[in-house]
C-alpha positions in Angstrom: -5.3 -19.7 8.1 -6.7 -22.8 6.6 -3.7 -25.4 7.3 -5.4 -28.6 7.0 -3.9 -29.9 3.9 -6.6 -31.6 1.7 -5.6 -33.0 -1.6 -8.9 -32.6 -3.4 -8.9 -29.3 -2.6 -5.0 -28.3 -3.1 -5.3 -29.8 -7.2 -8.5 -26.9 -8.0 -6.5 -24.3 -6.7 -4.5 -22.8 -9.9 -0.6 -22.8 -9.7 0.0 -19.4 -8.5 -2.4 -20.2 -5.6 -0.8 -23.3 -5.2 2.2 -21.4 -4.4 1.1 -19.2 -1.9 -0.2 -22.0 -0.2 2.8 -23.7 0.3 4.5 -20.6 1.3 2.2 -19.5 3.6 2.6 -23.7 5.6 6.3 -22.9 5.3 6.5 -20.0 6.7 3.7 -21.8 9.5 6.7 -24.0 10.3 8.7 -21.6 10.3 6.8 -20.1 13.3 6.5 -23.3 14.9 10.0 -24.6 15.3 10.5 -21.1 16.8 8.8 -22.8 19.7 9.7 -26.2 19.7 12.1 -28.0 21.4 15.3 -28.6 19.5 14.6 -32.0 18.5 11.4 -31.0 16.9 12.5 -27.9 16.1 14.9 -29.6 13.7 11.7 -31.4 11.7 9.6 -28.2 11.6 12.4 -26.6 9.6 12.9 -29.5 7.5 9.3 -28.9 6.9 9.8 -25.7 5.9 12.4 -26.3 3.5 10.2 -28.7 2.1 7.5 -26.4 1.5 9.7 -23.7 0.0 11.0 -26.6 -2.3 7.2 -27.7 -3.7 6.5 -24.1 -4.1 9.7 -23.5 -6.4 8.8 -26.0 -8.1 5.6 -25.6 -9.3 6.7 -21.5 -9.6 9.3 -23.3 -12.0 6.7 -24.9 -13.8 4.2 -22.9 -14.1 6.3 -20.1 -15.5 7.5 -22.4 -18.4 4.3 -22.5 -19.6 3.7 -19.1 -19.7 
């Protein structure tokens, strides 16, 4: 996977591709605080929540204009 986030080419991807994306990076940090140390654990899963968050919200969005 592709995880080098690129802003020019996150805003041509439509919404619903826009939510995979994120989905897929959260689940990414997911995997990686698996791994980390506690401390850093602790930001990967913050990370993830994050993630999740941006792709609810443009889910939210994007459904309202349907």
């Amino acid at each position: 996977m592709e995880s080098n986030f690129k802003a020019g080419e996150f805003s041509r991807l439509t919404p619903w591709e826009r939510v995979v994306w994120c989905r897929r990076m959260a689940a990414e940090a997911e995997r990686l605080a698996e791994a980390a140390s506690p401390r850093v654990r602790a930001a990967y899963v913050e990370l993830a929540k994050q993630w999740t968050a941006l792709a609810n919200e443009i889910e939210r969005e994007t459904s309202r204009m349907v």
